[in-house]
N, C-alpha and C positions, 0 to 999 in steps of 0.2 A: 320429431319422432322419425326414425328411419321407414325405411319402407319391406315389408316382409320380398323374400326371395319366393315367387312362386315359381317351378320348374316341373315338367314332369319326366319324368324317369320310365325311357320303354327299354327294354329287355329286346335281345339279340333276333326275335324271332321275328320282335314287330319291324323290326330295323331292317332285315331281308324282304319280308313284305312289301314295305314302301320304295326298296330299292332295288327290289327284283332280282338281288344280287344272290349268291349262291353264299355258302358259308367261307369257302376259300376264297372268291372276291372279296367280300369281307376284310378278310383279315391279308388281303394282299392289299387293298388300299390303302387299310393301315398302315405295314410295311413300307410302304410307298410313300408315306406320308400325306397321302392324299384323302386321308380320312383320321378324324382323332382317336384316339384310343378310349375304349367305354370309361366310367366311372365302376368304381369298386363299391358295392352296396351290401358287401359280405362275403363270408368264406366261399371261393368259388362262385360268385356272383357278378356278374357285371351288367349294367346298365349305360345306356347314352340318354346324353338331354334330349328332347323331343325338340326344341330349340332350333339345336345343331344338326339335328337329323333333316330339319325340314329347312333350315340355310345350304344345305349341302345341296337338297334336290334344286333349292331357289337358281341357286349360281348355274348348274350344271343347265337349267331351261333359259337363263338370262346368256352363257354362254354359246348355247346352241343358236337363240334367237340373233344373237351380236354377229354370227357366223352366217349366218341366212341373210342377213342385212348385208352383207361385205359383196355373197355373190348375188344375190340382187344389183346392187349398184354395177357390180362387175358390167354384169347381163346385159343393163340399160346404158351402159357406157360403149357397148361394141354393137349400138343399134344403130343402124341410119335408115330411115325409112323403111322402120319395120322389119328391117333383115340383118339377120346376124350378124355381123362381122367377126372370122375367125382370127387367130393371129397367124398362120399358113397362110394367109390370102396376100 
């Protein structure tokens, strides 16, 4: 027996919310392709998977953290004894 699709379907407004994003970010990301386009749930309706809304924010905090790692390493890499080392020096 296959297994039911559970998914839930939030609406545009809960989508700004959780990404703080205004209505035209929104749909500039789309544009962009850097965000998927809703699902059609009726005449003039759209909704996104709750899914992919919360993959989206995943990436962009796993992106941020991989970026914060990079200058970290940077940081401890131009130390010698506690002191900074520029690349001017």
């Amino acid at each position: 027996m296959s297994e039911a699709l559970v998914e839930a379907l939030i609406r545009k407004r809960q989508v700004l919310e959780m990404t703080g994003w205004s209505n035209s970010t929104l749909y500039q990301r789309i544009a962009d392709g850097e965000f998927k386009k809703g699902v059609s749930i009726g005449p003039r309706m759209v909704a996104w998977p709750l899914s992919e809304v919360q993959a989206y924010i995943a990436r962009r905090i796993a992106e941020r953290d991989a970026k914060g790692a990079v200058a970290e390493a940077f940081t401890e890499n131009n130390r010698i004894g506690g002191v900074t080392i520029s690349e001017g020096a």
